[in-house]
DOLOKE-325271 format. One record per residue (C-alpha): x, y, z; residue in three letters. Coordinates in nm, 2 decimals. Layout:
REM DOLOKE-325271
     east    north       up   code
        X        Y        Z    ALA
...
This chain:
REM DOLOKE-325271
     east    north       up   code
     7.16    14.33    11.76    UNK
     7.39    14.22    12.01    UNK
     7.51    13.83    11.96    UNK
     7.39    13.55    12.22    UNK
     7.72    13.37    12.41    UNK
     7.77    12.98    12.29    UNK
     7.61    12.76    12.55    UNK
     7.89    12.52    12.46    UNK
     8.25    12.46    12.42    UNK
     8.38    12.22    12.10    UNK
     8.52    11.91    12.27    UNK
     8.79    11.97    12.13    UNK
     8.87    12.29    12.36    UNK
     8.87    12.07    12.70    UNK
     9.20    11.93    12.88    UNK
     9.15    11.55    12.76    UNK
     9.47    11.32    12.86    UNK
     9.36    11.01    12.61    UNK
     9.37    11.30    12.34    UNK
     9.74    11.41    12.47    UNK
     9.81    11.05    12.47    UNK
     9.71    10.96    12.10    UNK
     9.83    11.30    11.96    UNK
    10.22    11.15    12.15    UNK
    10.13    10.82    11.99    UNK
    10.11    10.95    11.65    UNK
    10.42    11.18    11.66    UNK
    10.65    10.87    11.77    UNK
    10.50    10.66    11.50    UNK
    10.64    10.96    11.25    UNK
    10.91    10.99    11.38    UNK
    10.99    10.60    11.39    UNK
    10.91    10.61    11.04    UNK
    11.08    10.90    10.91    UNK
    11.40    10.70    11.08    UNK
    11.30    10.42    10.92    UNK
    11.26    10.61    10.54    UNK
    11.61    10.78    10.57    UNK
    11.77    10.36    10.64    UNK
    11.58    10.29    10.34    UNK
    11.71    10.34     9.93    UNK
    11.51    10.63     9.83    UNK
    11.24    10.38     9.60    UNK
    11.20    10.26     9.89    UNK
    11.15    10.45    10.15    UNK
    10.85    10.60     9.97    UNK
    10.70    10.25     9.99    UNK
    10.68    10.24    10.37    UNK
    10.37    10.39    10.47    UNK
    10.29    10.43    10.82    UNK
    10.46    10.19    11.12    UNK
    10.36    10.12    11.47    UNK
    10.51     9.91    11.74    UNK
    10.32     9.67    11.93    UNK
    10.50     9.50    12.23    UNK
    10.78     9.40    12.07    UNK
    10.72     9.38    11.74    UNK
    10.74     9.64    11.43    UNK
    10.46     9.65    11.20    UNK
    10.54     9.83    10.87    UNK
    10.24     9.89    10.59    UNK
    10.35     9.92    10.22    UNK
    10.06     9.86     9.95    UNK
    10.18     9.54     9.80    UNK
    10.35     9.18     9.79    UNK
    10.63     9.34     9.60    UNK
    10.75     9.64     9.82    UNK
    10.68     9.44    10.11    UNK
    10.90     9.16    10.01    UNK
    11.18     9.44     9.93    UNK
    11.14     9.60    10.26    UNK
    11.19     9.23    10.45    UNK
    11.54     9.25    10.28    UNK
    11.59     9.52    10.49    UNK
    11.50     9.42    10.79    UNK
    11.80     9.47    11.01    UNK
    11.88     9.80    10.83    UNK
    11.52     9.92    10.93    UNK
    11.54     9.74    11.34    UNK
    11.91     9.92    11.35    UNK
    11.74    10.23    11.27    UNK
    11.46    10.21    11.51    UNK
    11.67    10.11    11.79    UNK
    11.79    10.42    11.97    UNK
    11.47    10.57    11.93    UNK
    11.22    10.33    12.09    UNK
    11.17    10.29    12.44    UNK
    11.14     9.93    12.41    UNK
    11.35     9.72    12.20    UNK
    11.19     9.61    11.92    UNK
    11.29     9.23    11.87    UNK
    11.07     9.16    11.50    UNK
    11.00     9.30    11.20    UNK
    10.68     9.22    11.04    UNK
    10.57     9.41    10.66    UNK
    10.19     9.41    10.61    UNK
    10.00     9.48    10.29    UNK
     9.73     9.79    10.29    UNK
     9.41     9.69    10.16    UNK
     9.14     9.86    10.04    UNK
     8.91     9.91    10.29    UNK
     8.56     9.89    10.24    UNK
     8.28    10.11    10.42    UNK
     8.00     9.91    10.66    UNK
     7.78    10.12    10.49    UNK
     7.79    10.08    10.15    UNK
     7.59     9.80    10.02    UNK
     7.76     9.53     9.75    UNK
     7.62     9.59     9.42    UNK
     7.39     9.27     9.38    UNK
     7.40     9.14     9.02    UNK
     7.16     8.86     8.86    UNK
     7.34     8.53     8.74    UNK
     7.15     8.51     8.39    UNK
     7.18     8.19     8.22    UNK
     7.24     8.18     7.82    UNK
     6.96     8.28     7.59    UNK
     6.97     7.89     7.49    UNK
     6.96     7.77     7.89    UNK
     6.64     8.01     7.94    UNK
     6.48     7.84     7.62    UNK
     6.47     7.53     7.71    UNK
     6.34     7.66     8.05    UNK
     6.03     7.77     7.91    UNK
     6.02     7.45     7.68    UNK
     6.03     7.22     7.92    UNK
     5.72     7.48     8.09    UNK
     5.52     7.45     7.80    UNK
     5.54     7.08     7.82    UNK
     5.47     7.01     8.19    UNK
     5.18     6.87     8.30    UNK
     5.12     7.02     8.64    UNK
     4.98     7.33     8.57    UNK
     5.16     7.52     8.89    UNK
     5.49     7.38     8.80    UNK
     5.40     7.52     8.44    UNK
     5.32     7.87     8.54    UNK
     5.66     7.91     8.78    UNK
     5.89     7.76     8.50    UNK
     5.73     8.04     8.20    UNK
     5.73     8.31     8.48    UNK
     6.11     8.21     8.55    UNK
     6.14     8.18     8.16    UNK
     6.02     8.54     8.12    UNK
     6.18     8.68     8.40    UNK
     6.51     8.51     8.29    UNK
     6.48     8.69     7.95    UNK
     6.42     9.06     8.07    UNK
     6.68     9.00     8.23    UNK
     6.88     8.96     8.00    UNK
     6.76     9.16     7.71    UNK
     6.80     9.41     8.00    UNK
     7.19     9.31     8.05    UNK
     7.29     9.29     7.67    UNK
């Protein structure tokens, strides 16, 4: 059985320019930063992550407070560096901190706030002694519902 022709090309497979563009994007960003590892102490250079260059301005990700405060000692080292390989001259050096980064997706896991065993006693004290008989059945439904919770939890 012979095979049927593809009806469509992968878009990956057509000419795209904004493609071309952030594939040359992403090899000056590596190359910028491989410059920037080999100005660095060898610690440190493995610190660096990823850089780009915005206007003026040199933005270079570690994963903490502490490397990033190292690398701001080497700030002129690292601009030196840069220099003769950036069209623009890059006038600042700023270090960020990478952060975990979270998916929109994923929903927070939602926890109950359950008081103490002797904060959901007197909850359903103070029910059994209430005269409004609503008031009474919401405060020894929140009694119960406070205790499952947390015979559930310890």
């Amino acid at each position: 059985m012979a095979k049927k022709p593809v009806a469509f090309k992968a878009a990956l497979s057509f000419p795209n320019r904004a493609i071309a563009h952030f594939y040359s994007r992403i090899e000056q960003q590596r190359q910028i930063l491989q410059h920037i590892r080999e100005a660095l102490p060898e610690a440190l250079a493995k610190q660096a992550r990823y850089c780009v260059i915005n206007d003026k301005k040199l933005l270079i990700y570690t994963d903490s407070a502490a490397w990033a405060s190292q690398l701001r000692f080497y700030s002129q080292a690292i601009l030196a560096a840069v220099a003769p390989i950036t069209r623009e001259p890059v006038a600042l050096m700023q270090v960020k901190i990478l952060t975990e980064q979270k998916s929109l997706y994923e929903k927070p896991i939602r926890r109950a706030n359950v008081p103490a065993k002797d904060k959901i006693e007197i909850i359903r004290n103070l029910g059994l002694n209430v005269p409004d008989n609503q008031l009474k059945q919401a405060l020894l439904k929140l009694s119960a519902t406070l205790q499952r919770l947390s015979d559930d939890a310890g």
